[in-house]
N, C-alpha and C positions, 0 to 999 in steps of 0.2 A: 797463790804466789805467782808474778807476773813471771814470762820465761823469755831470757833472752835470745835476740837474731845471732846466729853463728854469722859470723866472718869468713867468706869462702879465701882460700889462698890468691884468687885471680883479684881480688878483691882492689882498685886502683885509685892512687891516692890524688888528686888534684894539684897542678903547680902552685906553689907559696902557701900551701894546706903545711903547720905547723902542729908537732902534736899535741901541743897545749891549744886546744880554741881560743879564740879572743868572742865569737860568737854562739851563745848558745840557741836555736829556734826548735822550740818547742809546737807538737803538732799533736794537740788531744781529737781521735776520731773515734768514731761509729759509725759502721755502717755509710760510708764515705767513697765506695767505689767509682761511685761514677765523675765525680769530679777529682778524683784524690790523687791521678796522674799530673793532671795540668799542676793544680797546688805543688807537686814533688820538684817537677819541672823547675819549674820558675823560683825555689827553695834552692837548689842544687845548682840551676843557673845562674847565680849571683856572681857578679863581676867579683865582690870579696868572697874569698875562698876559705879563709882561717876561720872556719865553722865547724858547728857539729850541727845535728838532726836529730832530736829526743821525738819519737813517735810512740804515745803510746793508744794502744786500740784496747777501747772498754767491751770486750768477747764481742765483736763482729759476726754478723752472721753470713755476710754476702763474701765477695773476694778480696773486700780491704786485707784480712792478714799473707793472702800471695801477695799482691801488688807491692807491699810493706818488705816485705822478704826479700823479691828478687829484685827492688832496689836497695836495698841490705848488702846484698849480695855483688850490688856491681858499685859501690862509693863506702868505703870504711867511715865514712862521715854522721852514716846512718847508724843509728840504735834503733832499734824496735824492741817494744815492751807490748807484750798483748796480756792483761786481762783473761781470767778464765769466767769472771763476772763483768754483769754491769754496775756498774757503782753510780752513775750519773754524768752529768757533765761536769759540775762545779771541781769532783773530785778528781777527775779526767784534767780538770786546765791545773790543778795542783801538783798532780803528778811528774808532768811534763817539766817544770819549774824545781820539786824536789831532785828531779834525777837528772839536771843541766849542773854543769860543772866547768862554767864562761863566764869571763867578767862580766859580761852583757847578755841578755835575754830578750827572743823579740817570740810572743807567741804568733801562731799562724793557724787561719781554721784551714781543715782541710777541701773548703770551695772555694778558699779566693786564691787571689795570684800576686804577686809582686812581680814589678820590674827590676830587671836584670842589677841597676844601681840601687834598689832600696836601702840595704845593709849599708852600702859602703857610703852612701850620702849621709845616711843618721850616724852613722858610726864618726865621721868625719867631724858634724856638729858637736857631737859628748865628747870628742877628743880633746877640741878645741877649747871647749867650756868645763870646765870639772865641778862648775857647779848647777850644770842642769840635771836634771833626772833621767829625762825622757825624752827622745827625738821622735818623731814619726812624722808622716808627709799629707799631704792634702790627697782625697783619694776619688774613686770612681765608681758608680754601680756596675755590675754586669750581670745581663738573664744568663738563663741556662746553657746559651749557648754561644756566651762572653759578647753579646753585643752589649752596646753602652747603654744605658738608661738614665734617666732622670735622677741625678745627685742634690741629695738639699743636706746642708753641711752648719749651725749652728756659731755663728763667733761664740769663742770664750776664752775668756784676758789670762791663760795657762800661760803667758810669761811674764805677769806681773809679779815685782819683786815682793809684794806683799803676801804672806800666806794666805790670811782669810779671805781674799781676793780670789786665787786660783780655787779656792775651797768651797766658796760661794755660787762659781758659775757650773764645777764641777759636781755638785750636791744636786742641779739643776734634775729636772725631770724630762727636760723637752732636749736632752742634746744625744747621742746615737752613740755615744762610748766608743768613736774611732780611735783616738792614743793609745787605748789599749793592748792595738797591735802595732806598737809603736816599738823600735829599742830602748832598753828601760837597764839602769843599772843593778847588776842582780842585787849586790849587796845590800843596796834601798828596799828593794823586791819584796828581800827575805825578811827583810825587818816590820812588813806588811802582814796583816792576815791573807795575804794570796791571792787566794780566793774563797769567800765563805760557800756554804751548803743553803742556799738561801738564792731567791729571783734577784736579778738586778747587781750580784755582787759585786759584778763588775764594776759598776760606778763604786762603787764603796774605794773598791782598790787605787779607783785612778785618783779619787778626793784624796785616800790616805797618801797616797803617791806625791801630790801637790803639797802634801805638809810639809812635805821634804827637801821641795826647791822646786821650780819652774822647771814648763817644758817647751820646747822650740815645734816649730810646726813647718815642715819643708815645702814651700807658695806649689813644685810642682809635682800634680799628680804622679806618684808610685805605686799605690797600693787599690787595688780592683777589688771591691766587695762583690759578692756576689749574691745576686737575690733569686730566692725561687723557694716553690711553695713546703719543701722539706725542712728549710730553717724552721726551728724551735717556737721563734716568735711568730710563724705563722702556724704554724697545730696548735700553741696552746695562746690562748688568746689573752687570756688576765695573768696575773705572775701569780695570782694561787693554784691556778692550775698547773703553771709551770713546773711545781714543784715534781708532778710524775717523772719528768723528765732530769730532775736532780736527785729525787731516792725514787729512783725504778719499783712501781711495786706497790708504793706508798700512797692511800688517801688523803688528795687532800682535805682534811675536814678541822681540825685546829690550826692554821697559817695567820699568822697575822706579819707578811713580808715588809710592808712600811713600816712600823714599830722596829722589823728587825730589823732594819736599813735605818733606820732613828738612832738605836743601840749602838751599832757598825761605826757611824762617824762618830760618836760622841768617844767610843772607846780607842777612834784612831785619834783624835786629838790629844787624846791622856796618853798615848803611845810615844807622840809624832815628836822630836827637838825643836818645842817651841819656846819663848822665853813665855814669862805671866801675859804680857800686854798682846801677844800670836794667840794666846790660849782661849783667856778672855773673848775677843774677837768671834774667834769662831764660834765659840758655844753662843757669842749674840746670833752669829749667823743659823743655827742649829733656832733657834728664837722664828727666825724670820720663813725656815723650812716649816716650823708646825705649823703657824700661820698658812703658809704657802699650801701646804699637802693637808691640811688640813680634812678635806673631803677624801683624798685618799685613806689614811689612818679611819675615818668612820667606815666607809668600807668594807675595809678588815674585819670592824669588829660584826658590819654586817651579815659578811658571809662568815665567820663561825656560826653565828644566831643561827642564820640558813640553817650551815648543817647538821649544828645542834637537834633543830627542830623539824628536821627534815623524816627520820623513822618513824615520827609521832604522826605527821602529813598522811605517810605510805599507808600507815598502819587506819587511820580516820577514813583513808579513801577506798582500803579495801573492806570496810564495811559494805 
């Protein structure tokens, strides 16, 4: 059972901080110490105030749960939720989402940064539009040691009025899933699978997301990704092996992650409030991904064969 940060009494609350949030941000970590200041920083630094801070730590082992605490301890804004297990990532960015309680949700890893106006620029666009979904801004690499690095950033028509339009470029393989640390209306959110237990779910979320209405994209950089060699996507190299890092623990030896990112969209469609002729549409476009991924989905089935056949190898070779 996760166990909450006590609230010290010295505990100070920020001007125009309201005790309802209007923003919920969400910050699923691991083992996060070394960058997870700066990330707090620039979270707590936000020119919009009327936030909260859902941190939850999957059993850390390094000093993420002090660090977590004694900012706990000095902004009521902060929750802290630590994990006595690891559960993964996927279930880690779920958590974060279940235990926000804001009309608006923006997740945040624990190595990048935002600037100071992030929140209150996105927040400003959803205000204004009640029928967007999702704000978020044009963004920036940073190494280890926040210099700037080479940014390569994707167009995709995410505000065309047409569903299978935004559904199509977001289904894409070649785009870097940045909206996703976007503001995002929870209530749409919730009505999403989240985030699944599976590589790549991310996109899943943003496609189902786009069912739901367009999202606006802010022309000036706010948001600092940050690269270096402990991100996820750089230890595990194919999304089946990814999987270690989603059930801790776990072989992967039956994954077939394309199929299940196949499955994902087709079951968000049948979710999503589309009329027949939005529906339609997409399931052609879902047509055009087999096509497309095609060599991905064989794959798959090649590496189960693999490790199907793989004891039988060991067992030949230790003759």
């Amino acid at each position: 059972m996760a166990i909450s940060a006590q609230q010290s009494e010295a505990t100070r609350l920020p001007v125009g901080f309201n005790s309802k949030p209007k923003v919920s941000i969400g910050m699923p970590v691991y083992n996060g110490a070394r960058y997870l200041r700066t990330a707090l920083d620039s979270v707590l630094g936000q020119n919009y105030k009327n936030l909260e801070l859902v941190i939850c730590d999957n059993a850390s082992t390094d000093h993420t749960e002090d660090i977590c605490r004694a900012y706990a301890d000095q902004d009521s804004r902060v929750r802290y939720f630590r994990s006595p297990v690891n559960h993964g990532i996927t279930w880690n960015f779920r958590q974060v989402v279940l235990r926000s309680s804001a009309e608006f949700f923006l997740w945040v890893a624990h190595d990048d940064v935002l600037a100071p106006e992030y929140v209150q620029r996105c927040l400003e666009v959803l205000e204004r539009d009640p029928g967007l979904v999702l704000c978020y801004s044009a963004g920036l690499n940073i190494d280890e040691d926040g210099n700037r690095t080479p940014h390569d950033e994707l167009p995709a028509r995410i505000g065309s009025p047409e569903a299978h339009i935004r559904f199509r470029d977001l289904i894409r393989m070649n785009h870097m899933c940045e909206p996703i640390f976007g503001v995002i209306r929870a209530d749409v959110l919730r009505k999403t699978s989240i985030h699944g237990d599976f590589p790549d779910s991310d996109r899943c979320v943003l496609a189902e997301l786009a069912l739901h209405g367009p999202f606006h994209r802010v022309s000036e950089p706010l948001f600092f990704h940050r690269e270096h060699l402990g991100r996820t996507t750089r230890q595990f190299a194919s999304r089946q092996q990814r999987l270690a890092s989603i059930h801790p623990g776990r072989e992967p030896r039956f994954v077939f992650p394309h199929f299940r990112q196949f499955w994902e969209y087709l079951r968000a469609i049948h979710r999503a409030p589309l009329n027949w002729r939005q529906r339609l549409l997409c399931h052609l476009e879902m047509l055009r991904w087999v096509r497309d991924n095609a060599g991905r989905l064989l794959n798959d089935l090649k590496f189960v064969a693999y490790q199907i056949c793989r004891p039988f190898r060991v067992a030949l070779d230790a003759r």
